[in-house]
C-alpha positions in Angstrom: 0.0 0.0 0.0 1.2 3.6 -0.6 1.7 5.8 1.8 -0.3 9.2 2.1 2.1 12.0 2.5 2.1 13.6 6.0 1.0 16.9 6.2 3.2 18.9 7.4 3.5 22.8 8.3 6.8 24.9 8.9 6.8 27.2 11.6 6.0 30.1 9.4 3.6 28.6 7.7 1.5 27.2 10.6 -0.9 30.7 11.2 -0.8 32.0 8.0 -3.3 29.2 7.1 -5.0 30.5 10.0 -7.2 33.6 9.6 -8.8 35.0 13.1 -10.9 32.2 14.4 -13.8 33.9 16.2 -16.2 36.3 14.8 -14.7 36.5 10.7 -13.3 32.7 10.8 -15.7 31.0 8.3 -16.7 33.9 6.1 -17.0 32.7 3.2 -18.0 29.3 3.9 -21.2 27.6 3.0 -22.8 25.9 6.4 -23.5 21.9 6.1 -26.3 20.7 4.4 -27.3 18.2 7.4 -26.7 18.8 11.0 -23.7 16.7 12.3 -21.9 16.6 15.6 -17.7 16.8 16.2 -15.9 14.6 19.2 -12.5 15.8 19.2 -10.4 13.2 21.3 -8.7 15.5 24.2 -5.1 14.9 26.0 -6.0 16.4 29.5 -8.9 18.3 31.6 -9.1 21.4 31.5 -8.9 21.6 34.9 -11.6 24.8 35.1 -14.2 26.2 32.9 -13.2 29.4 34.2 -11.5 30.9 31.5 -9.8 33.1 33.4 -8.2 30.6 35.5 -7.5 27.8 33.1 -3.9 27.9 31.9 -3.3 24.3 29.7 -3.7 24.4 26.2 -7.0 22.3 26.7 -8.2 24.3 28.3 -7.6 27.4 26.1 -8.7 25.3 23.2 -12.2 24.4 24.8 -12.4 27.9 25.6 -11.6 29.8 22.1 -15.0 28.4 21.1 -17.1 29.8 24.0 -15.1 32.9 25.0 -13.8 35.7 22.9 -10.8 37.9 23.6 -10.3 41.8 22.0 -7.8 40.8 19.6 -6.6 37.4 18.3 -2.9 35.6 16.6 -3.0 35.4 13.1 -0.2 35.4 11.1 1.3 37.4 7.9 4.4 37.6 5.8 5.9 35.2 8.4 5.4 37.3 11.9 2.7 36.8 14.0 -0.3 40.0 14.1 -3.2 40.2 16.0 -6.5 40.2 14.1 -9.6 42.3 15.7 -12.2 40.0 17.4 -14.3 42.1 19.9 -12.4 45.1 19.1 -12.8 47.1 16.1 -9.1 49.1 16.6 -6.5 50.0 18.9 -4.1 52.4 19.3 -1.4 53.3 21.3 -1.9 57.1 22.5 0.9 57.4 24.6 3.9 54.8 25.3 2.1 54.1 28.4 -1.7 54.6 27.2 -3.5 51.8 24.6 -6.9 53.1 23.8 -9.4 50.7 22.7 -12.8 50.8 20.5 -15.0 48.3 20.8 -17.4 46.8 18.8 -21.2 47.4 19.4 -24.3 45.2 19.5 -22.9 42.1 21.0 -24.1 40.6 23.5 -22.9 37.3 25.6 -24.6 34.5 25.9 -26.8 35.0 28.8 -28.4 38.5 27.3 -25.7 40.6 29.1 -24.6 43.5 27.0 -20.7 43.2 26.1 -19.3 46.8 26.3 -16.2 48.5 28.1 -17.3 47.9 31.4 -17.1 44.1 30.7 -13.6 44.4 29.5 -12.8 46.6 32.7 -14.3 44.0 34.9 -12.8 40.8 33.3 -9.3 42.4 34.1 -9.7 43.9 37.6 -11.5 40.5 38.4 -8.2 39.0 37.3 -6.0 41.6 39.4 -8.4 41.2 42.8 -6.1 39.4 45.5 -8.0 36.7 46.1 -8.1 35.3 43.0 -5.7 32.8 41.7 -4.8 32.8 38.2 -1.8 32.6 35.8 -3.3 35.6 33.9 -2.1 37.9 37.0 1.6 37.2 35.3 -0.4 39.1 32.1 -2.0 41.9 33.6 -0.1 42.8 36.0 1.2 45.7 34.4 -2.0 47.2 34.2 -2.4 49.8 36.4 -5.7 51.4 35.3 -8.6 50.5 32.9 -10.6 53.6 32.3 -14.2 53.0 30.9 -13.9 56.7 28.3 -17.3 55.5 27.1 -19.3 52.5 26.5 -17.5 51.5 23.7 -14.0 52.8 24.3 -11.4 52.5 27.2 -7.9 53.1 27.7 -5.5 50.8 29.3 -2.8 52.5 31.9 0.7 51.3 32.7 3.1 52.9 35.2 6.0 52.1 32.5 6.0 51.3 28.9 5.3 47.7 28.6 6.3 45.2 25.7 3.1 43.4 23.8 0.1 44.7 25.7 -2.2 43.7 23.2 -0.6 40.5 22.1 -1.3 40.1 26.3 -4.8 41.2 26.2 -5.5 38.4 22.7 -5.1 36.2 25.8 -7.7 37.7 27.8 -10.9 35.9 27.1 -13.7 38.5 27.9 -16.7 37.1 30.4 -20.1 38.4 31.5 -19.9 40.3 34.6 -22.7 39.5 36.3 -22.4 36.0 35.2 -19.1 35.3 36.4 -20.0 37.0 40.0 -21.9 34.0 41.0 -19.9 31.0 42.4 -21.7 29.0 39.9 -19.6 30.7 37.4 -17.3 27.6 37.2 -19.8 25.2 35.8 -22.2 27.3 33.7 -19.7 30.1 32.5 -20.9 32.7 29.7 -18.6 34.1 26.7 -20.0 35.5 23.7 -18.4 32.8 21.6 -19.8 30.7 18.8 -20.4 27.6 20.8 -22.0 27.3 24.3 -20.6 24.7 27.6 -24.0 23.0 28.2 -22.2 20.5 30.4 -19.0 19.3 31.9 -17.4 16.0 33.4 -14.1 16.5 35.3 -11.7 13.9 33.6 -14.8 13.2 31.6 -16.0 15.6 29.0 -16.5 18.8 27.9 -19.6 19.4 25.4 -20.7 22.5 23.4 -23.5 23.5 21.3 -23.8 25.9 18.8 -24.8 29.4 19.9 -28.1 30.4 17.8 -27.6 33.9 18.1 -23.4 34.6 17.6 -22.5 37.4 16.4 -19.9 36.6 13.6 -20.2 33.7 10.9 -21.6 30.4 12.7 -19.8 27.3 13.7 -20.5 24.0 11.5 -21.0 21.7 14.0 -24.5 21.2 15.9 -22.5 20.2 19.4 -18.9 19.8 19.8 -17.9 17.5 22.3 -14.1 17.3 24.0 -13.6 14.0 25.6 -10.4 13.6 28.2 -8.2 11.0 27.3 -5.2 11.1 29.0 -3.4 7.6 27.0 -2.3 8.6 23.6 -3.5 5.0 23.1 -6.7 5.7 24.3 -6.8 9.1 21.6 -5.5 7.0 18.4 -8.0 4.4 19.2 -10.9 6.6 19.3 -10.0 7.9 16.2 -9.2 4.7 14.5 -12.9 3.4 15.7 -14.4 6.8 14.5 -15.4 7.4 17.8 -13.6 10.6 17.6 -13.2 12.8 14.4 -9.7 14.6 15.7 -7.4 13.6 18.0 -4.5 15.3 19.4 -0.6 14.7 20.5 -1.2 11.2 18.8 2.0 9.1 19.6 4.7 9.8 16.8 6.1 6.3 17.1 2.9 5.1 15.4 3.7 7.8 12.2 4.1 4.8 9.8 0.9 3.5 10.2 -1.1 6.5 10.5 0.0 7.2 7.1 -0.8 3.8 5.9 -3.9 4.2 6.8 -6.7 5.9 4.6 -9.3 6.5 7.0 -6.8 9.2 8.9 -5.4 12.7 8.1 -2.1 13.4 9.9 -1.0 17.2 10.5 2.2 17.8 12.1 3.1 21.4 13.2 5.6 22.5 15.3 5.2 24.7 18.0 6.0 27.9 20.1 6.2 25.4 22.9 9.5 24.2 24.9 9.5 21.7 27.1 11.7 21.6 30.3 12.5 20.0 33.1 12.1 22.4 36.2 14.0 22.4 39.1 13.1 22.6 42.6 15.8 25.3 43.5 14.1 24.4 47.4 16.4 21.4 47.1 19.5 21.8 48.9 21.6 19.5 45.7 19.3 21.7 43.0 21.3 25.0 44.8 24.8 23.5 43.6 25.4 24.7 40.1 27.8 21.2 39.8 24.4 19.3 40.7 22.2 20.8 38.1 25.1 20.6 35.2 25.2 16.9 36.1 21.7 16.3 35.7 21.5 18.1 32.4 24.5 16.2 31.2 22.9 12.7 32.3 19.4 13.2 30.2 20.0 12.3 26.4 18.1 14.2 24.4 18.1 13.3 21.4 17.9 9.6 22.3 14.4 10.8 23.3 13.8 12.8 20.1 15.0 10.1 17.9 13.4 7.0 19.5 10.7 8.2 21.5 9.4 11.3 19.4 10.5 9.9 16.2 12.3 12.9 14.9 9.2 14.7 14.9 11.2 17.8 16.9 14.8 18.6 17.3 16.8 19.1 21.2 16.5 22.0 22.6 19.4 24.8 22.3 17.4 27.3 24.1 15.0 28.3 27.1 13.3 30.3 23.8 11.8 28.3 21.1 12.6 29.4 17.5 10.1 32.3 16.1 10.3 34.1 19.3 11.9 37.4 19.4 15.6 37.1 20.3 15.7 33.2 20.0 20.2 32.7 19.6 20.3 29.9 17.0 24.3 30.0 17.8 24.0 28.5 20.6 24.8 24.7 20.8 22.2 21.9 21.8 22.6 20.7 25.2 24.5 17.7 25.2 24.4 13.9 26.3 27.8 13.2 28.4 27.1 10.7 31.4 30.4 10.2 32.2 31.1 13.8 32.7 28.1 13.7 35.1 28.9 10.8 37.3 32.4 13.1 38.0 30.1 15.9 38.4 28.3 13.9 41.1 31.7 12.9 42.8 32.6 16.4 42.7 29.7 17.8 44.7 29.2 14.9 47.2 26.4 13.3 46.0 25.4 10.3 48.8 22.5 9.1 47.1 19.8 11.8 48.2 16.7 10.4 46.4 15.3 13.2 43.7 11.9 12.8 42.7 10.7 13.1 39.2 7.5 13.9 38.2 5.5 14.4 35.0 1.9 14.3 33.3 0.2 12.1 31.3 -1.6 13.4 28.1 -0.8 16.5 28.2 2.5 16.6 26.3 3.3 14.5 23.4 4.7 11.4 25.1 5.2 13.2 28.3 4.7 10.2 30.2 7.0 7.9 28.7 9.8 10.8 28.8 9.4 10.9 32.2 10.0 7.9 32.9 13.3 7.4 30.6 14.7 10.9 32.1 14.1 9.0 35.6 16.1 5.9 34.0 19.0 8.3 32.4 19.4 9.9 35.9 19.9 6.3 37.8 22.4 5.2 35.5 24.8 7.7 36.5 24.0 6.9 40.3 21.4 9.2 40.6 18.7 7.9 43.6 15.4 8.8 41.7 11.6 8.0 42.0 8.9 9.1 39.3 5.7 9.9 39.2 3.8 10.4 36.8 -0.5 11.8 36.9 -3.2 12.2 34.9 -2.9 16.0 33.9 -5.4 17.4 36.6 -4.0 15.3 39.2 -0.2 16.6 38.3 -0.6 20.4 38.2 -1.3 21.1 41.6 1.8 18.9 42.9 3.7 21.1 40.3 2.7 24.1 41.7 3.5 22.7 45.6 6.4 22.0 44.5 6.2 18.1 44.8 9.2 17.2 43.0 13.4 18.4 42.5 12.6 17.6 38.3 9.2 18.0 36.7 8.2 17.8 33.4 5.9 20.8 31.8 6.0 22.7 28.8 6.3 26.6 28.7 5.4 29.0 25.7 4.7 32.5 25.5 1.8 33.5 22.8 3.1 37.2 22.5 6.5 35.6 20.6 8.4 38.0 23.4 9.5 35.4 25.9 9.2 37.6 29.2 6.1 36.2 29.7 6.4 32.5 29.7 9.9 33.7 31.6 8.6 34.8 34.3 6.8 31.8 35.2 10.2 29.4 36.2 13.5 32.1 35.7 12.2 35.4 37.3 12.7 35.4 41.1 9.2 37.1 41.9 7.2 35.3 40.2 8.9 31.4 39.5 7.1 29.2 42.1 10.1 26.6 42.2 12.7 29.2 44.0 14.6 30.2 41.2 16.5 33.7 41.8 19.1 35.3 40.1 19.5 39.0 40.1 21.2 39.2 36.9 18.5 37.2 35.5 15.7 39.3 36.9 17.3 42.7 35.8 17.3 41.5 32.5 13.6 40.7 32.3 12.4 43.5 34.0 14.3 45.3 31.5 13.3 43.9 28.8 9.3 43.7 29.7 9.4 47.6 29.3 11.6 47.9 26.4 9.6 48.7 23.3 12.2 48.5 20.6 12.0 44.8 19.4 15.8 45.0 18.9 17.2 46.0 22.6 14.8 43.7 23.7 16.1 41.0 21.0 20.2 41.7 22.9 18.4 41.1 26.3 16.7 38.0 25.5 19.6 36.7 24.0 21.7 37.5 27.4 19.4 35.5 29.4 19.6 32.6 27.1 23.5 32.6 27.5 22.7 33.0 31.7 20.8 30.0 31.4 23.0 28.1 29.6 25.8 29.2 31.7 23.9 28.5 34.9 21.8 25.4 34.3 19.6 27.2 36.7 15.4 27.4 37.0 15.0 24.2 33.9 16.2 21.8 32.0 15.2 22.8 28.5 14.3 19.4 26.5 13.3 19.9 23.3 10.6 21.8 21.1 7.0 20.7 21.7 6.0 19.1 18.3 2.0 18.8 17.4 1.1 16.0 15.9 -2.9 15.8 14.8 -5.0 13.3 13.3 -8.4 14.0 11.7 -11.0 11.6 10.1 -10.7 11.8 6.2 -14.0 12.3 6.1 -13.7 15.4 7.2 -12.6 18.9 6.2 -11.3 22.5 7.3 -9.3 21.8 10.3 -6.2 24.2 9.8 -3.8 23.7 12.6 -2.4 26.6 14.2 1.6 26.9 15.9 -0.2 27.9 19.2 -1.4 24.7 20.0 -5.1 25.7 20.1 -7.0 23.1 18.0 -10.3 24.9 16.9 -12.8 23.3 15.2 -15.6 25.6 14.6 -14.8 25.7 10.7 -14.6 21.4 10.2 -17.3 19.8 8.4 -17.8 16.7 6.9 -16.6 16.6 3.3 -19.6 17.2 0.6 
């Protein structure tokens, strides 16, 4: 039997298939002549329907199809732009002052009028104290969201700050009274395409069209997102047609995903890199000798050749490629165990046990990289134990922090990596005890530097740190997508952002 060819898409080529998904997405396209439902087979919960709270790529998926943000990543001439969703225009009055006009006669789902007030809210409620949320790393420079009229409001800073609307295109907007009401969780409102009519933790997720959208329709009747952790689990729905798409499908079964005529295969790489963070709380973690030795002991590309099959390359970097600044000069961190059992003479290792921890379904193969990184580390004497969790069960052991190495993948959607480096390298906001002054002066200083180019030298100086310093994670390799959809099917366009939107896939006439 032949072969189909496997789709795939280069970096630069990955959005510009990708026109803004919400409100304008399917202009243009005729709707289905018979109603039809979608099951899209799902790696991990997403944890919240909150979309203000939710921080997987799930999660963000599920919710790009009930929630809507200002602004949204498209891409042209090979940079990412932002399209206008909610908002007609923006502009930036001052380098501390983005003023923002709005578009009128929308409304969300519950008959609440969308206006500037809702924006205001959705951003303060963000801010408040007592709520916990990633999107506080996001807003944060925010210092005031004034409501000019009901249509128009102007965004305050206290210092010039890099991407604030790449920042707000992850903002999904909610319903104010709506999301006052602890019921918010379960029944949450957006002014989206699709509506949540009902949710299963570790279960599912289902949608159903909204009737009254403002933009261009979804195809689909009812969409509905079923967790499946197993990539197993995901290929077999799909094969069985119990799924139309499934996602991070195991690249060790390319060959026969391509043999077989029933299934589409998309691969896409992505802005996503996956590391291994330390627990700088660890007393070994502190020693610089320590955390060079356990970089040294993981082979890399081992895992990219055998257990990713090629489908990515080893990480040079704690920036992906495509990101502003990225240093392609900079060599791939290498394999040398001998060098690391010295390292571990050096610094007195007595065989402390390290724990090792990692998802399951989130990442492609996460779990089974997990547990080879556990088996690199004990052959050069390294006392380990690993753990590895359904996604929803993982996170919050992450966040204790639970482990001295765990898996997770990082990525920054404005393509200026101060965001997603703030999260494990800068000192006041990494949650695994990571400080290092240089390291924080240069992304403070680079979060208010507006000219692409200084911040460009900056980015590229903390890369070098990082490298020098093995500190805050273990930089793997880049996240690679890899997608099946049912031949039967048509219009899924995937995107370099990981969101896996489905509002424009139909059946084939």
């Amino acid at each position: 039997m032949q072969m189909k060819p496997l789709r795939t898409l280069t970096l630069a080529s990955s959005l510009v298939l990708s026109t803004a998904l919400m409100g304008t997405a399917l202009v243009g396209s005729a709707m289905p002549a018979q109603a039809f439902e979608l099951t899209v087979a799902s790696g991990a919960d997403p944890t919240t329907l909150d979309p203000r709270k939710t921080w997987v790529a799930q999660g963000y998926t599920m919710n790009a199809h009930v929630f809507e943000p200002i602004a949204f990543r498209t891409e042209k001439d090979g940079n990412v732009v932002l399209t206008p969703v909610l908002a007609e225009s923006w502009e930036q009055i001052s380098p501390t002052e983005l003023e923002v006009k709005l578009r009128e006669d929308i409304t969300f789902h519950n008959g609440e009028p969308f206006n500037a007030e809702a924006v205001a809210y959705t951003i303060s409620s963000i801010q408040a104290e007592d709520f916990v949320t990633n999107l506080k790393l996001w807003v944060r420079d925010i210092t005031e969201v004034e409501v000019k009229s009901e249509y128009v409001l102007i965004l305050r800073t206290t210092s010039p700050t890099r991407g604030l609307v790449n920042v707000l295109a992850q903002v999904p907007i909610v319903a104010p009274e709506a999301a006052k009401s602890p019921d918010f969780e379960k029944n949450p409102i957006g002014t989206g395409p699709y509506e949540i009519v009902s949710y299963v933790p570790s279960g599912q997720v289902v949608l159903e069209r909204n009737p009254d959208y403002w933009g261009e329709p979804g195809k689909a009747d009812k969409i509905t997102f079923r967790i499946m952790p197993e990539t197993s689990t995901r290929l077999a729905a799909l094969e069985s047609g119990e799924a139309q798409i499934a996602e991070n499908l195991p690249p060790d079964k390319l060959s026969s995903l391509r043999e077989n005529e029933e299934i589409d295969v998309v691969f896409t790489p992505t802005l996503r890199v996956d590391y291994m963070v330390l627990n700088h709380n660890n007393r070994l973690i502190q020693n610089k000798k320590f955390r060079e030795a356990l970089s040294l002991a993981i082979d890399r590309k081992g895992i990219v050749d055998n257990l990713l099959a090629g489908t990515t390359k080893v990480a040079n970097s704690i920036s992906p490629p495509g990101t502003i600044g990225y240093d392609a000069s900079l060599p791939a961190y290498g394999y040398d165990p001998v060098r690391a059992r010295e390292l571990l003479e050096e610094v007195g290792y007595n065989g402390e046990v390290i724990k090792v921890g990692g998802p399951i379904g989130r990442y492609s193969m996460d779990k089974q990289v997990t547990e080879a990184i556990g088996g690199m580390l004990q052959a050069v004497g390294i006392n380990v134990t690993v753990e590895t969790l359904a996604f929803s069960s993982y996170i919050p052991k992450y966040y204790e922090p639970a482990y001295d190495l765990a898996f997770i993948g990082q990525t920054d959607f404005t393509v200026s990596p101060h965001k997603h480096w703030g999260a494990i390298f800068y000192s006041p906001t990494a949650r695994h005890g990571y400080a290092n002054d240089e390291m924080d002066r240069l992304i403070a200083t680079a979060t208010v530097e507006l000219d692409d180019e200084k911040a460009a030298a900056l980015f590229r100086e903390g890369q070098a740190l990082q490298r020098k310093e093995f500190g805050g994670a273990l930089p793997l390799y880049y996240e690679p997508q890899l997608i099946g959809i049912s031949a039967k099917y048509e219009g899924f366009v995937p995107r370099l952002d990981e969101y896996i939107i489905v509002s424009g896939v139909q059946p084939k006439p």
